[in-house]
Steps between C-alpha positions, in 0.01 A plus 500: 500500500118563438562686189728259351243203593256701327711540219546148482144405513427777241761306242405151584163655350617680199714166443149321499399760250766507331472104410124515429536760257740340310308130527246672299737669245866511419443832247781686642730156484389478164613815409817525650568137321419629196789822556760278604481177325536427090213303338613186552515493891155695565256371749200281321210634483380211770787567764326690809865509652516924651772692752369293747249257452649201414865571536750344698631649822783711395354672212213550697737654733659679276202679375342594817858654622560688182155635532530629807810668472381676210208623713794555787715702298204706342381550849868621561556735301177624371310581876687574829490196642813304510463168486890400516585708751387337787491129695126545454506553179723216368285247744187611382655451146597159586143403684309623158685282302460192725120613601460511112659184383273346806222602386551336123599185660195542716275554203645213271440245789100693549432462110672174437302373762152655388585357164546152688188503698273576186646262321444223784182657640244239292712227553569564881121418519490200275796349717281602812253280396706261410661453856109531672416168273787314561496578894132332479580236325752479748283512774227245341813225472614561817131410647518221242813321630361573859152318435721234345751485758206483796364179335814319448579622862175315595530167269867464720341560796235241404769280384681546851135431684508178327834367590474593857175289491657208370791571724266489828430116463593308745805277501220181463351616249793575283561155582207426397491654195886372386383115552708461796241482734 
């Protein structure tokens, strides 16, 4: 189990590798689409498209797993280790090509996202700044319509003073005042 975690860990890094390098160039791509395809359906000159960089799942799949079973069957029959002729063997087949396909997803999403962050980096400040103003100006109405609100609080309260005065008149001299008395 600790070898094969290893192992995995070791191809989640060559997958990370393996995506950067081709980010940067596609030569080998190139070349193999200039073998196999006529004229007409080369790659532009502007396409960055590689084995794996770019690709969809399954023919990134594919590549990875024909890739390493190349390497398997060299390994095979060219040393004395056999790679097929074990459980060990066939898992730690199956954990390089997962580890390694990992590892390209993992790299997409880490320069995708670099990309991303450069791009928004000036104006993740400018909208900063734009949120610090308008919470002030926030701030600076709300103690606005608070001043306000306090004095039209008061004028009803005045307003209220005033009515209870009139209201504490005696009963004579409400008479009084409506003629009847």
């Amino acid at each position: 189990m600790g070898l094969e975690l290893i192992i995995f860990i070791t191809a989640i890094l060559f997958g990370i590798f393996l995506y950067w390098r081709e980010s940067n160039g596609n030569g080998l791509y190139r070349f193999v689409n200039k073998i196999v395809n006529s004229k007409e359906l080369q790659m532009k000159p502007e396409d960055k498209k590689g084995f794996v960089y770019r690709q969809a799942f399954l023919p990134r799949l594919v590549f990875v797993a024909v890739l390493f079973l190349l390497i398997a069957v060299i390994l095979q029959f060219l040393t004395p280790f056999k790679i097929f002729g074990s459980y060990n063997g066939v898992s730690a087949f199956a954990s390089v090509i997962v580890g390694t396909l990992l590892g390209t997803y993992l790299a997409n999403f880490v320069l995708k996202s670099t990309k991303v962050i450069e791009e928004k980096s000036d104006s993740l400040g400018d909208m900063v700044e734009d949120a610090v103003e308008k919470g002030k100006d926030l701030i600076e109405d709300l103690k606005e319509k608070g001043e306000k609100s306090v004095d039209v609080v008061e004028d009803k309260i005045d307003d209220v003073k005033e009515d209870i005065k009139e209201e504490t008149k005696s009963a004579r001299e409400r008479l009084k005042d409506k003629g009847l008395m």
